[in-house]
C-alpha positions in Angstrom: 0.0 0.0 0.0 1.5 3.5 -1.4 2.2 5.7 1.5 1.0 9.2 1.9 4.2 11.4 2.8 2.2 14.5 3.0 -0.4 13.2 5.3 2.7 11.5 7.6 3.9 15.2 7.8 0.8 16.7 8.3 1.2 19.4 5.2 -0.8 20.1 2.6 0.1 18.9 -0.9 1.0 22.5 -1.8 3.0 23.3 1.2 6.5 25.1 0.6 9.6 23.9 1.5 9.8 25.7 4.6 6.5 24.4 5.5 7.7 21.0 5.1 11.1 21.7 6.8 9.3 23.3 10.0 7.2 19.8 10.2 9.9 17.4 9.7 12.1 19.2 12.9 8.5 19.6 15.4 8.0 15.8 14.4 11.2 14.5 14.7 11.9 16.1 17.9 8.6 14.3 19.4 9.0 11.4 18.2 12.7 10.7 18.9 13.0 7.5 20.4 15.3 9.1 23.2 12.7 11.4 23.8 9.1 9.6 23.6 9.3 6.3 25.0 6.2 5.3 23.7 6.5 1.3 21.7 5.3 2.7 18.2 8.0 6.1 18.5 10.8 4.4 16.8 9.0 3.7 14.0 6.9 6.5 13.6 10.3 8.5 13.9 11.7 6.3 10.6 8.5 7.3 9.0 8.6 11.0 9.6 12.6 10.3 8.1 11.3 8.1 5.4 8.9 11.4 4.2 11.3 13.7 5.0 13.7 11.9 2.2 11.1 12.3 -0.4 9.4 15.3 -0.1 12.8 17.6 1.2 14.2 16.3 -2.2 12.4 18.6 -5.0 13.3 16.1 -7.6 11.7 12.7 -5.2 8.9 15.2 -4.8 8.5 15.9 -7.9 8.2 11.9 -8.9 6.4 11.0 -5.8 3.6 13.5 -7.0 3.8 12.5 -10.3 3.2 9.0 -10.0 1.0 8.8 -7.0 0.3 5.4 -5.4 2.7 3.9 -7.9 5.5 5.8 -6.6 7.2 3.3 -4.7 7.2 0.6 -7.4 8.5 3.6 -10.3 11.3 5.0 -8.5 12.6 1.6 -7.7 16.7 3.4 -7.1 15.6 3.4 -3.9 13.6 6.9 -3.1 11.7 5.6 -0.5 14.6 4.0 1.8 15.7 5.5 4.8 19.2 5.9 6.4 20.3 3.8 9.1 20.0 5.8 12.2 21.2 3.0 14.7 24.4 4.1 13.2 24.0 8.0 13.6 23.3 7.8 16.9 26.0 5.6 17.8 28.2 8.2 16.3 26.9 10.8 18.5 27.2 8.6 21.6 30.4 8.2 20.5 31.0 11.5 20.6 29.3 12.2 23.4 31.5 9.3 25.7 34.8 11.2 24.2 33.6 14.5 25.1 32.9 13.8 28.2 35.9 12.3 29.2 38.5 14.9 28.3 36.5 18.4 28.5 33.9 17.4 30.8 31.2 18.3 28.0 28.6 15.8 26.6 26.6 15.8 23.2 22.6 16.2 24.2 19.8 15.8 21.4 19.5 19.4 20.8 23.3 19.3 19.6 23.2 16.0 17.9 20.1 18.2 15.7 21.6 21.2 15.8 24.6 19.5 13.7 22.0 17.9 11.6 20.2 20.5 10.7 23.6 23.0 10.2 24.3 20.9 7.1 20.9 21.5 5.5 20.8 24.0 2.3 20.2 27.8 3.0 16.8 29.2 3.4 16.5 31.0 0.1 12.5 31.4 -0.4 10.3 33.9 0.5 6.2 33.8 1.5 4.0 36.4 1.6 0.2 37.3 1.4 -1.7 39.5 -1.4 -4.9 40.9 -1.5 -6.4 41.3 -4.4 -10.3 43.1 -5.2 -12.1 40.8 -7.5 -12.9 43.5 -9.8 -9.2 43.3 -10.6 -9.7 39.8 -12.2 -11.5 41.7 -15.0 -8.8 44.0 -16.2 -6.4 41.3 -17.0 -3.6 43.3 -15.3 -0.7 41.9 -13.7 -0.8 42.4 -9.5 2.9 44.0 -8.1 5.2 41.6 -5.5 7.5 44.0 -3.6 10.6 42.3 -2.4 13.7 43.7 -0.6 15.5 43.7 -3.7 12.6 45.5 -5.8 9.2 45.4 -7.4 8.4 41.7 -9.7 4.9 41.7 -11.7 2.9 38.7 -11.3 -0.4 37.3 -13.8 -2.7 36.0 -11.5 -4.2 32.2 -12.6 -7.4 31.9 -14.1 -8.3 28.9 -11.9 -7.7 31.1 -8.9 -9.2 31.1 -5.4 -9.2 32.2 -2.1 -6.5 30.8 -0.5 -4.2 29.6 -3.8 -0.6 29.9 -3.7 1.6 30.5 -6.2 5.0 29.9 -7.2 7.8 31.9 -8.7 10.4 30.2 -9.2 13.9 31.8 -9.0 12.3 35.0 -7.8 13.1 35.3 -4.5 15.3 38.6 -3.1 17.1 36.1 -0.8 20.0 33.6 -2.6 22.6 31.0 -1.3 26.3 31.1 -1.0 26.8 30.4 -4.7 24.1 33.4 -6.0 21.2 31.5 -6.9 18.1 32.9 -6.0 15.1 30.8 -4.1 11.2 31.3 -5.1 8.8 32.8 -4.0 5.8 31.9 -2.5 2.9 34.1 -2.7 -0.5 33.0 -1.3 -3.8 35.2 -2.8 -7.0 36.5 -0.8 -10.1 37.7 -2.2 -11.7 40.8 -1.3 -15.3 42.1 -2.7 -15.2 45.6 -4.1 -18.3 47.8 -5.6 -18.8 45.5 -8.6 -18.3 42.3 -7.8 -19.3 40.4 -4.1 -18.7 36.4 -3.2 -20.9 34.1 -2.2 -18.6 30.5 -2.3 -17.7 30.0 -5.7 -20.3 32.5 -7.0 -19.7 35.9 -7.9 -22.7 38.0 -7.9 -22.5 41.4 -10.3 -25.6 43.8 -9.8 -26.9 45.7 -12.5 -29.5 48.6 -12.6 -32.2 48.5 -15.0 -35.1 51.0 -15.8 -38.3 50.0 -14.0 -40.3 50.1 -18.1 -37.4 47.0 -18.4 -39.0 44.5 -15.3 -42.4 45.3 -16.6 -41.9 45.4 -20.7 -38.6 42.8 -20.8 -35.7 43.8 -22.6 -31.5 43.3 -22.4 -29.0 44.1 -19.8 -24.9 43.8 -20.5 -22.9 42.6 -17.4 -19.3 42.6 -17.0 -17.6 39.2 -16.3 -14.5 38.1 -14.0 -13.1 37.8 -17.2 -13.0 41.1 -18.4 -15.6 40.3 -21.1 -19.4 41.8 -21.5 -22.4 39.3 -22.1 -25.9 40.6 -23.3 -28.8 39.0 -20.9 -32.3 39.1 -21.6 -35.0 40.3 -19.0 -38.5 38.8 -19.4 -41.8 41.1 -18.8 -42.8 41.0 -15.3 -39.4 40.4 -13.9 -38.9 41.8 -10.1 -36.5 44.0 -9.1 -33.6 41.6 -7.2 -33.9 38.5 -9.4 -30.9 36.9 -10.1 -29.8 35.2 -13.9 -27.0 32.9 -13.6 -24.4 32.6 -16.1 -22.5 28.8 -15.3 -18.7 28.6 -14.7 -18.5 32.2 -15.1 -17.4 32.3 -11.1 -14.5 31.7 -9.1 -12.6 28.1 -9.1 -12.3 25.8 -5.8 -9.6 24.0 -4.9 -10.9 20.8 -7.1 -11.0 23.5 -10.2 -14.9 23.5 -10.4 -16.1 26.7 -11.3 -19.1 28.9 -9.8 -21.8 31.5 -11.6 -22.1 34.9 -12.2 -25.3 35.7 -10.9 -26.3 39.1 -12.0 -28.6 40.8 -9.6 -31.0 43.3 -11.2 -32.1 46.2 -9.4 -34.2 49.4 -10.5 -32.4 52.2 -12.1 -34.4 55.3 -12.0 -34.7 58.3 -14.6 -32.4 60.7 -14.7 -34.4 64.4 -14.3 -34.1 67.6 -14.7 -33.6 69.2 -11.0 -36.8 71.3 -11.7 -38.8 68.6 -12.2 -38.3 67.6 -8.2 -38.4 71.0 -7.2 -42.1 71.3 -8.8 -43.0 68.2 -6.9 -41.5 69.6 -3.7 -43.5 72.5 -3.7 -47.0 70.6 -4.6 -46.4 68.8 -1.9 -45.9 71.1 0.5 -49.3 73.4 -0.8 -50.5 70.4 -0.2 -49.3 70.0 3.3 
């Protein structure tokens, strides 16, 4: 039976390295045999390693997600074997029975992971958050990233959605000892503005008609998410606040299923002359 790495980490299939990087040292650390004495520690410990291999490794990540429940019989070099750790420690306790006989110092477990760790490559990615207003979507613009070393331009995704992350590669302001820059991970919110609102995976568009257009019919042009204008027709009788839905014209989920745009209709009035309500003003109040 395939294993699932990501779920033995607890991340999400889109995590970042970092992400994966924090879990791998908060598991390990609990799960350390020497630390949790618990019967199933040592081999949840070789699990959390056995993950770690893979999904630390862009290239193993890159297969393991590619193949899926196959992985372990395609990559058959040996991607899903683990080091032997019986060894490793015995060279720490080694090191900690020689240390401790001519300095007076011993080895503990947050040394033995310190060293561990100090060999891993140099954090060289970046996160961050942006907002954008969905009426933004429609103008096909690209969205700004601001980084220490300057200003990038991104083009958002069309499947986008609350949430999504995104990832440019060999963008990041921060780069390792040899000059190569990391990527950047940049995670997109939502936000309703004057023409567009949410409602899940909807995206509802209101539009102001003439009250003669609810009671006589007629057409109404919307703007989409798309930056794109569709002609609607209105049938005689409709009431002010119906709704006509236009499928997969809405926001993607996570699955990439599309919403609608639902485009609420509300009444318009005419546009008079100001002495038109000032002659009703004044009736009124003779009347009064």
């Amino acid at each position: 039976m395939a294993k699932d790495y990501y779920r033995t980490l607890g991340v999400e299939k889109t995590a970042s390295n970092q992400e994966i990087k924090r879990a791998y040292r908060k598991l390990a650390k609990q799960y350390h045999p020497d630390v949790n004495q618990e019967a199933s520690a040592d081999q949840r410990f070789k699990d959390i390693q056995e993950a770690f291999d893979v999904l630390g490794d862009e290239e193993k990540r890159a297969q393991y997600d590619q193949y899926g429940s196959n992985y372990e019989r395609m990559a058959g070099a040996g991607y899903g074997q683990s080091a032997d750790y019986d060894d490793l420690f015995r060279q720490f306790n080694g090191r900690q029975s020689r240390s401790t006989g001519s300095a007076g110092q011993s080895f503990g477990f947050e040394d033995m992971f310190g060293s561990f760790f100090s060999q891993e490559p140099e954090e060289t990615d970046e996160e961050l958050e942006l907002t954008v207003p969905l009426s933004h979507l429609s103008q096909n613009d690209k969205v700004t990233i601001r980084l220490a070393t300057g200003a990038i331009q991104m083009s958002l995704p069309k499947d986008l959605y609350d949430g999504k992350k995104v990832r440019l590669r060999g963008k990041s302001s921060k780069r390792n000892r040899k000059g190569i820059a990391g990527d950047v991970y940049v995670t997109i919110h939502l936000k309703d503005d004057e023409q567009f609102r949410r409602q899940e995976t909807d995206v509802i568009s209101t539009v102001r008609v003439y009250p003669t257009v609810f009671v006589l019919g007629g057409e109404v042009v919307a703007d989409t998410l798309e930056g794109k204008r569709v002609k609607l027709k209105i049938k005689p009788g409709t009431k002010p606040g119906s709704r006509l839905r236009i499928p997969n014209r809405g926001l993607s989920n996570r699955e990439g299923h599309r919403g609608a745009l639902l485009v609420q209709l509300e009444v318009k009035l005419p546009e008079m002359e100001p002495s038109f309500y000032e002659e009703w003003e004044n009736r009124l109040s003779v009347k009064e």
